[in-house]
C-alpha positions as CSV (number, residue, x, y, z in Angstrom):
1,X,75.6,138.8,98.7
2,X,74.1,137.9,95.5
3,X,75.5,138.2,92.2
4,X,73.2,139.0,90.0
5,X,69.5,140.4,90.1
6,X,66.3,139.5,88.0
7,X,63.7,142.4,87.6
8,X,60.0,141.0,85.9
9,X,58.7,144.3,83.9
10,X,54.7,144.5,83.8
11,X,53.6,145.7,87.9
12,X,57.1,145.7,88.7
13,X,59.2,148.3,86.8
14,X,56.4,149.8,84.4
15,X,52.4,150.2,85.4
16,X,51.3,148.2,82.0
17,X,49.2,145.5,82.5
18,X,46.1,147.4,82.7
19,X,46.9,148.6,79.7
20,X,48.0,145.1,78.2
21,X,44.4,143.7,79.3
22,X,42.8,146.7,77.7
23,X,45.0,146.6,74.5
24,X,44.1,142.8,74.2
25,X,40.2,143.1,74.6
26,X,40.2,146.3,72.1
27,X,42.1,144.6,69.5
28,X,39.9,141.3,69.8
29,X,36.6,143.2,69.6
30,X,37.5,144.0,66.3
31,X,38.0,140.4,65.6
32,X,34.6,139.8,67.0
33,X,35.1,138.8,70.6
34,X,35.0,139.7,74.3
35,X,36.6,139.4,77.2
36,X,35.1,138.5,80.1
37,X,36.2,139.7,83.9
38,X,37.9,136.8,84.4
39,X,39.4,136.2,81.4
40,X,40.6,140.0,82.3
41,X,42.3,139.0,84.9
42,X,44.1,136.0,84.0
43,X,45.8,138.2,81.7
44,X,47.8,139.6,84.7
45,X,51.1,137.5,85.6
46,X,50.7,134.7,82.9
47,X,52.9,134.6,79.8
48,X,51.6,135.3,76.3
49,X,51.2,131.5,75.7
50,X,49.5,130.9,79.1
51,X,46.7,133.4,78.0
52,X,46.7,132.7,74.5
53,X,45.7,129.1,75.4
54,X,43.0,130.1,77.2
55,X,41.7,132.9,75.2
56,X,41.8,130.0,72.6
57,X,40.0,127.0,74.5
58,X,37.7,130.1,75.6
59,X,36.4,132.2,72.2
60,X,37.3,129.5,69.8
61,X,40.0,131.6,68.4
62,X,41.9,130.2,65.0
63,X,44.1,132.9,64.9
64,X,48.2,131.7,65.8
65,X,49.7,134.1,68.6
66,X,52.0,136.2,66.3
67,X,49.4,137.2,64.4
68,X,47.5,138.6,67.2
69,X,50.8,140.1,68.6
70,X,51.2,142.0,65.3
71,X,47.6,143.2,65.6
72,X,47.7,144.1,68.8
73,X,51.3,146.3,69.5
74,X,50.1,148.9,68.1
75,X,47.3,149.4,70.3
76,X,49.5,148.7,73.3
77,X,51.8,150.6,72.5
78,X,49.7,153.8,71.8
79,X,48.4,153.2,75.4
80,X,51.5,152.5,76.9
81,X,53.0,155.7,76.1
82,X,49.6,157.5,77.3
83,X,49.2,155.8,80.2
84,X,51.6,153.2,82.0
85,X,54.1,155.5,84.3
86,X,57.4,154.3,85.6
87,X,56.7,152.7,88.8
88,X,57.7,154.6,91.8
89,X,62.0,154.3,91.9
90,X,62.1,152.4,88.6
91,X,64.7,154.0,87.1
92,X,66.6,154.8,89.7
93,X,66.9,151.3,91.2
94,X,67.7,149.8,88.1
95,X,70.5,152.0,87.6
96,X,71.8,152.1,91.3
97,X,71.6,148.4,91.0
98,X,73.2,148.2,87.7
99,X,75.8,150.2,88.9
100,X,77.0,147.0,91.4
101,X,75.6,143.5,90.0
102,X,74.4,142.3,86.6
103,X,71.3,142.8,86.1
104,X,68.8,140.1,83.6
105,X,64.9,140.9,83.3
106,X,62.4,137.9,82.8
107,X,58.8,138.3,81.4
108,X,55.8,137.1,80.4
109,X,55.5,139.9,77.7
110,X,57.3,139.3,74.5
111,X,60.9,140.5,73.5
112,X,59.0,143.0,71.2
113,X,57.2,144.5,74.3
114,X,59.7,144.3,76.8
115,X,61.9,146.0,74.3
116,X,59.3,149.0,73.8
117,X,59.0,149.5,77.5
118,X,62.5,149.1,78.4
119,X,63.3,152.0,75.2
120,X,60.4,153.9,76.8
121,X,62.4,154.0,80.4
122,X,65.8,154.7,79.3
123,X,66.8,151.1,80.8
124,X,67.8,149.1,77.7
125,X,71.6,149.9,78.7
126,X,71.3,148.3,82.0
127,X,69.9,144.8,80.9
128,X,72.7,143.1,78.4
129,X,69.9,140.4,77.8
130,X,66.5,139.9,78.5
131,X,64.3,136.9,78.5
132,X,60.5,137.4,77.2
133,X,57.9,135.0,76.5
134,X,59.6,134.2,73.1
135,X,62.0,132.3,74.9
136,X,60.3,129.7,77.0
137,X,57.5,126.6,77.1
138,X,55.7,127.2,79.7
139,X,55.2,130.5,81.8
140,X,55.1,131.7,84.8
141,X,54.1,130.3,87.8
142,X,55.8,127.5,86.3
143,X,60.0,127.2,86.9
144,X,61.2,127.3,83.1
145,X,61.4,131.0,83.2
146,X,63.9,131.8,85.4
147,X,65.7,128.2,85.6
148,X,67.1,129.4,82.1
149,X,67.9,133.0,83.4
150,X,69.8,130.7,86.2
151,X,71.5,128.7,83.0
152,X,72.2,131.8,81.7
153,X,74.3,133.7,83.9
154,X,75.5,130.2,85.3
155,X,74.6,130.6,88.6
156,X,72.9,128.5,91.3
157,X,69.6,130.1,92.1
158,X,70.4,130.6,96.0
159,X,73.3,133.2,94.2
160,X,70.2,135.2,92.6
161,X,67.6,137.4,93.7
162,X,64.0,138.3,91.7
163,X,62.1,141.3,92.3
164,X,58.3,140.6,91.2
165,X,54.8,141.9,91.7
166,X,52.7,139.0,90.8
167,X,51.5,135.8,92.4
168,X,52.3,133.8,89.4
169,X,55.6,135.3,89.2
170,X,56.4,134.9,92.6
171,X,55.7,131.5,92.7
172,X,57.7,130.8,89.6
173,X,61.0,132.8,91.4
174,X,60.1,130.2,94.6
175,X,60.0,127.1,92.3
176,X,63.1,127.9,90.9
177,X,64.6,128.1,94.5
178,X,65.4,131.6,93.9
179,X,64.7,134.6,96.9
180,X,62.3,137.0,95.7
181,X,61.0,140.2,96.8
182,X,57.5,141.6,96.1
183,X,57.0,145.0,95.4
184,X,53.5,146.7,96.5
185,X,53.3,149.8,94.1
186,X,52.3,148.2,90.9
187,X,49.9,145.6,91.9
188,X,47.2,146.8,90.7
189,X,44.8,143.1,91.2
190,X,45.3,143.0,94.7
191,X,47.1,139.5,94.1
192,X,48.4,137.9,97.1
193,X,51.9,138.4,97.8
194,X,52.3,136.3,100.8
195,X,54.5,133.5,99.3
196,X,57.4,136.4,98.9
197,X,60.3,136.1,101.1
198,X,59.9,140.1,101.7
199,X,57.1,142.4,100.1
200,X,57.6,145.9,99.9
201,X,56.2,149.2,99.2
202,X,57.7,150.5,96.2
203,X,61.4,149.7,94.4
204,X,63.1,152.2,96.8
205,X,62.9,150.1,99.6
206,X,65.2,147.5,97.3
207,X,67.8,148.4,99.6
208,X,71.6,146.8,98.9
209,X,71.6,145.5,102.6
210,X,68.1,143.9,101.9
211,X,69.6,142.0,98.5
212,X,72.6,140.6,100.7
213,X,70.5,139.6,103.7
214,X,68.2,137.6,101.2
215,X,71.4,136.0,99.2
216,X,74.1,136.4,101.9
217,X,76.2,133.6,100.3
């Protein structure tokens, strides 16, 4: 069985990234740019400095990423609490999973906003530590991510299981040789799941007897 489980937050356990895109184009409007569709869209599953690159190479941008952050959590948050729900069984599987193996979460979103949402749920008392964007070079798809949520809790990945909604994410989980599961409910971009070792429906079907068939060691 495995020891230890890794939830990612935005399209997973919270419905947010709509709201993260929307928060992001708002806030740089009033700095004078626009997003385009696609630039929209990249936003979902990369990690703060994946987008902020681009953005950057994109709209010419000067401004350094904290900055922006700082702008822009206000925004996010107001729209967060207005309108990104708990994904169906988020609470309830984090604390029925809790309840039986450690539980880590890792992120694109920064340690400011996965705090935020995880005060929002209730759930900060489930994850002892967290790993956000803060704490990484390079984001998701690529390994770093959870290779140091696997350094860690010092544990081989084949010991782990990750619980994701995007493809970026998933692929990131599959680099690392880590199982992962992908979770239907919150993927709002129609991003292709297929590369999952099981995708389900919602987080209720993160069953115990699925987690030990996926890590049976």
């Amino acid at each position: 069985m495995p020891r230890a489980i890794i939830f990612d937050m935005d399209g997973t356990l919270v419905h947010s990234e709509q709201q993260a895109a929307d928060a992001v184009g708002s806030t740089l409007e009033t700095l004078g740019y626009r997003l385009n569709q696609d630039q929209r869209d990249f936003i979902v599953g990369h990690a703060w400095q994946d987008i902020w690159a681009r953005l950057q190479a994109d709209l010419g941008i000067q401004m350094g990423l904290m900055e922006f952050i700082d702008r822009y959590m206000g925004e996010y948050e107001r729209l967060s609490r207005a309108h990104a729900p708990e994904l169906p069984g988020a609470r309830a599987t984090v604390r029925r999973l809790a309840a039986r193996w450690p539980l880590t979460l890792v992120s694109g979103s920064s340690r400011r906003e996965i705090e935020m949402h995880l005060g929002i749920l209730g759930l900060l008392d489930c994850f002892a530590w967290y790993i956000g964007a803060d704490d990484y070079a390079k984001g998701k798809p690529d390994p770093e991510p959870y290779l140091k949520a696997c350094a860690k809790l010092a544990l081989p990945p084949s010991a782990l299981v990750v619980i994701e909604d995007s493809r970026p994410g998933i692929q990131a989980a599959r680099a690392a040789g880590i199982p992962v599961i992908a979770v239907r409910a919150g993927n709002f971009a129609k991003q292709d799941q297929s590369e999952a070792d099981v995708v389900v429906d919602t987080l209720n079907d993160v069953t115990e007897q699925l987690l030990e068939k996926l890590s049976p060691n």
